[in-house]
C-alpha positions in Angstrom: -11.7 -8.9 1.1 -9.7 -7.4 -1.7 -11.6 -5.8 -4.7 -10.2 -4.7 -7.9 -12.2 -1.2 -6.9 -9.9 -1.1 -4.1 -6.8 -1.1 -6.3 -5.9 2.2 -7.7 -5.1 2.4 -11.5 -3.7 -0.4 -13.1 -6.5 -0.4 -15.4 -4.9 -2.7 -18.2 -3.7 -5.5 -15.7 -7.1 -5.6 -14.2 -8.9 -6.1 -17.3 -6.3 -9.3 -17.8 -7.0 -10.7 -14.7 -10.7 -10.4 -15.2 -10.6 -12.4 -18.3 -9.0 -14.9 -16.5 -11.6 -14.7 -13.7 -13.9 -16.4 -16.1 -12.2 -19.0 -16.8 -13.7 -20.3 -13.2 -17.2 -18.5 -12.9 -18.1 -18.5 -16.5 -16.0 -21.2 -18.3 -18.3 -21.2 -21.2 -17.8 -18.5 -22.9 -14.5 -19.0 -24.2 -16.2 -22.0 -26.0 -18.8 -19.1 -27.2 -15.9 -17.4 -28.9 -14.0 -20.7 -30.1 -11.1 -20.4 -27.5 -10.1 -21.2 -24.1 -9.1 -20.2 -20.9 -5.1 -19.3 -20.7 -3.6 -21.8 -18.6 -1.9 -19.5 -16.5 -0.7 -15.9 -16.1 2.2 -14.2 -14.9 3.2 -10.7 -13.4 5.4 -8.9 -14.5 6.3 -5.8 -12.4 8.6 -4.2 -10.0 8.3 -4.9 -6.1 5.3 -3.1 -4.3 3.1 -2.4 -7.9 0.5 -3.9 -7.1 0.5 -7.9 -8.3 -0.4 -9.5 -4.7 -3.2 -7.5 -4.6 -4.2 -8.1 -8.0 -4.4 -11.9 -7.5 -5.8 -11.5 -4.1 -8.8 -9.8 -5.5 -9.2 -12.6 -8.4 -9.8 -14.8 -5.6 -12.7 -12.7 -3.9 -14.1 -12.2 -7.5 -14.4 -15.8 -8.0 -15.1 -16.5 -4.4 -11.8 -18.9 -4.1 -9.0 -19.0 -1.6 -6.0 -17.3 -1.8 -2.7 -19.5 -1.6 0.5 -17.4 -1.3 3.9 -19.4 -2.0 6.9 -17.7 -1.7 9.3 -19.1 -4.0 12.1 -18.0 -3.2 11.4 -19.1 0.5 9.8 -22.3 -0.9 13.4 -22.7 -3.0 15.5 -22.5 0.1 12.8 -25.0 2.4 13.4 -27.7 -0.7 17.1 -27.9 0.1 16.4 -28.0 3.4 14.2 -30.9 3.2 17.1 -33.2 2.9 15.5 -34.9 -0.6 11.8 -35.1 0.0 10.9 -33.6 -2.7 9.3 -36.1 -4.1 7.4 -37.1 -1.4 6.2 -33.1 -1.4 5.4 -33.8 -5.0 2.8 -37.0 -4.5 1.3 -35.1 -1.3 0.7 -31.4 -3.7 -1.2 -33.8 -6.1 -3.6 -35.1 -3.1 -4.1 -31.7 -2.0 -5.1 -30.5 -5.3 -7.8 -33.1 -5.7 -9.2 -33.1 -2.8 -9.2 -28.9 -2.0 -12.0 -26.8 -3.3 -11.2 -24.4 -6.4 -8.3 -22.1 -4.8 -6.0 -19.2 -6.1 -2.4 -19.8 -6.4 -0.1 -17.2 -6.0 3.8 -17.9 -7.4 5.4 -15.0 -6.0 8.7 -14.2 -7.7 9.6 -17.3 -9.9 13.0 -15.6 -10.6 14.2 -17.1 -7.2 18.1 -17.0 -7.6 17.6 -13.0 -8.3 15.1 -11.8 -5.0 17.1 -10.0 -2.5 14.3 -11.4 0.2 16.6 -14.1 1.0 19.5 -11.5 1.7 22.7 -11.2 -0.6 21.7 -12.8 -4.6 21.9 -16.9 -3.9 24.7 -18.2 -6.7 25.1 -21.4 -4.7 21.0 -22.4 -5.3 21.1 -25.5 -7.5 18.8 -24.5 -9.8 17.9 -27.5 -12.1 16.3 -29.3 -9.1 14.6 -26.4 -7.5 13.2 -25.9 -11.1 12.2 -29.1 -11.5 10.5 -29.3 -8.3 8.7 -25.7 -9.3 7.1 -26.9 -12.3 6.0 -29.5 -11.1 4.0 -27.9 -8.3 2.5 -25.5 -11.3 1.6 -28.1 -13.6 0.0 -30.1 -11.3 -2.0 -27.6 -10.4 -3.1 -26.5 -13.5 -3.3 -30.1 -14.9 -5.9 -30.2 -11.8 -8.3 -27.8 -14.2 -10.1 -26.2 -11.2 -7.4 -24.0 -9.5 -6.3 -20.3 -10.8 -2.7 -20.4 -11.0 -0.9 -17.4 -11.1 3.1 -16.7 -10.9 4.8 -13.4 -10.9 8.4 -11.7 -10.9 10.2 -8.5 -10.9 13.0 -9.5 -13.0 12.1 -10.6 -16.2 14.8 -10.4 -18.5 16.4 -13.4 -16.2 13.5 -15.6 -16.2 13.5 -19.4 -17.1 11.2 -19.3 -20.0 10.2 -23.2 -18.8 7.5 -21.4 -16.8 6.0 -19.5 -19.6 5.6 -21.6 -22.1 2.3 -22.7 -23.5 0.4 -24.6 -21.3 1.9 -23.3 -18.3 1.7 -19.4 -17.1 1.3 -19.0 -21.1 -0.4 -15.3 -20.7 2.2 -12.5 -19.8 0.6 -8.8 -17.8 2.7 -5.9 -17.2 1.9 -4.5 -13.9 3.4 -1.0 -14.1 1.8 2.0 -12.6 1.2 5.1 -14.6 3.0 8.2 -13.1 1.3 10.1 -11.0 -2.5 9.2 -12.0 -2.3 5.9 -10.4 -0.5 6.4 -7.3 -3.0 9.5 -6.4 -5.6 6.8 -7.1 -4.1 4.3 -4.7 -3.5 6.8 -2.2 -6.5 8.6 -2.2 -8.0 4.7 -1.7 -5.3 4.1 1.7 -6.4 7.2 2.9 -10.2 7.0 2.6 -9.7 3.5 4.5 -8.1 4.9 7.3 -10.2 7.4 7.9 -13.1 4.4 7.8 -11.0 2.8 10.6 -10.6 6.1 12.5 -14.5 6.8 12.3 -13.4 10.6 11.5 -11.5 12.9 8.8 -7.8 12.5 9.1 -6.6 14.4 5.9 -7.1 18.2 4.8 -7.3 19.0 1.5 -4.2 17.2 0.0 -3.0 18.3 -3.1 -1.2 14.5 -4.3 0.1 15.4 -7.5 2.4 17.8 -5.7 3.2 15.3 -3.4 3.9 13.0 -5.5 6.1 15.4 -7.6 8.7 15.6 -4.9 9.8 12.5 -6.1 9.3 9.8 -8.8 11.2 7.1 -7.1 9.4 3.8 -5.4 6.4 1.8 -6.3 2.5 2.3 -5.2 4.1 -0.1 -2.0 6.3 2.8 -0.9 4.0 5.4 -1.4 1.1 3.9 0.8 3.9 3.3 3.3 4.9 6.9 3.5 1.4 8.0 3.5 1.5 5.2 7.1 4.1 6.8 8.0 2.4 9.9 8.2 -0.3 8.4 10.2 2.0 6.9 12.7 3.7 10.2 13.2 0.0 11.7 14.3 -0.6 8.8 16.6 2.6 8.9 18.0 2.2 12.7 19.2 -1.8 11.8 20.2 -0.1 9.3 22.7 2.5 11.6 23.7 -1.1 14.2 25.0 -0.8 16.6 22.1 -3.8 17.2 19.9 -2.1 17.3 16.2 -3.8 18.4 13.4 -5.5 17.1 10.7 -2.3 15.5 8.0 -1.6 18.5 5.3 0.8 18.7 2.5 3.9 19.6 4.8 3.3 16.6 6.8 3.7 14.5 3.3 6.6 16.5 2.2 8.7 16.3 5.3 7.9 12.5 5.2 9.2 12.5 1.2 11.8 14.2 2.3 13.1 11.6 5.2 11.8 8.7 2.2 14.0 10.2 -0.4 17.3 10.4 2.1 16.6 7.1 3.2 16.3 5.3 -0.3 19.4 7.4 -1.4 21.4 5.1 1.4 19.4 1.8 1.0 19.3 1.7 -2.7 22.2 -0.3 -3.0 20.8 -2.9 -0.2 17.6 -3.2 -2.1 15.2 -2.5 0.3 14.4 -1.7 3.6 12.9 0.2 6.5 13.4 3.9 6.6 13.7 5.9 10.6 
């Protein structure tokens, strides 16, 4: 159910992605133009801008399922598997041909680098596990009906096997512009919850100040804090208090606990802030 009018700002990576969207509902007019369709694309942006939900809403624009793979999750199950990797390999190619037009999602390519698997994996042996990666991408874009998307937050590391023509040949920074685009984001997360409240949950919020308490963290860690905010209300509602509608203090004492937080997590990475 993801629309690109549902994701605020980012107005340069959307218009990317929608040229790629036609590669699938109107193929033909590349050939109009002398030119075709980029292979593939890949994300390039910090964790929690914005890419998931980019590539989830080129599926609902072309009306085509969304296939997540976690990579550096995927990289870990292929050791795992005790060598049947090949036998992974001739089963991907079935699937391909015989599943309808889907969205593929290569979430952080840059496997050996994500901190999602805890401490940085040295010991990964990395030919195989790329090897086995490019194969799953060129089979699905040798398929010619699938979108095939790969992203990663650490570029400057990044095997350049999987961008080179033919494969996710078309690069798109995904970086939010500071503050416009997180107000637009938030002022998005906070019209939907008040659509699944049924009532007005915010007063009059004055986001640029908000925002200006802090510059630190990605559109992700602003719509958590804004959740955070939220839970805080619900949590006193349970308690048999009536709190009041959320104001700029409640944001700013939540900043407040967010920026203490990621001052002592920063060196772990990531993480959940009480």
């Amino acid at each position: 159910n993801q629309t690109f009018d549902g994701i605020g700002g980012l107005a340069s990576a959307k218009d990317e992605i929608l040229t790629y969207a036609y590669a699938a509902t109107k193929p033909q007019i590349y050939s109009n133009w002398g030119t075709f369709p980029p292979s593939g694309m890949l994300l390039i942006g910090a964790s929690g801008c914005g890419k998931r939900m980019l590539v989830q809403a080129l599926a609902s624009w072309t009306q085509s399922s969304f296939v997540y793979i976690d990579v550096p999750r995927l990289a870990v199950d292929m050791i795992h598997s005790g060598g049947k990797a090949g036998e992974f390999i001739q089963k991907w190619g079935q699937i391909l041909e015989e599943t309808p037009p889907v969205t593929l999602f290569f979430d952080e390519l840059e496997f050996s680098q994500t901190h999602d698997l805890g401490e940085r994996r040295a010991d990964l042996p990395v030919g195989p596990i790329m090897d086995f990666l490019l194969e799953l991408i060129d089979g699905a874009i040798a398929s010619g009906q699938h979108l095939v998307v790969g992203s990663t937050a650490h570029p400057d590391t990044l095997r350049q096997a999987f961008a080179r023509p033919g494969r996710l040949e078309r690069f798109v920074e995904v970086t939010p512009s500071f503050p416009d685009d997180v107000v637009e984001a938030l002022e998005i997360h906070a019209e939907l919850a008040e659509s699944r409240a049924g009532r007005p949950l915010f007063s009059e919020i004055d986001w640029k100040h908000a925002l200006g308490q802090t510059e630190q963290g990605g559109i992700g860690d602003w719509v958590r804090v804004l959740h955070a905010v939220l839970r805080k209300k619900a949590r006193l509602e349970a308690a048999g208090e009536e709190p009041s509608l959320i104001t700029d203090a409640d944001l700013s004492q939540e900043i407040a606990r967010f920026n203490q937080a990621r001052r002592r997590i920063h060196q772990q990475g990531g993480g959940n802030y009480v």
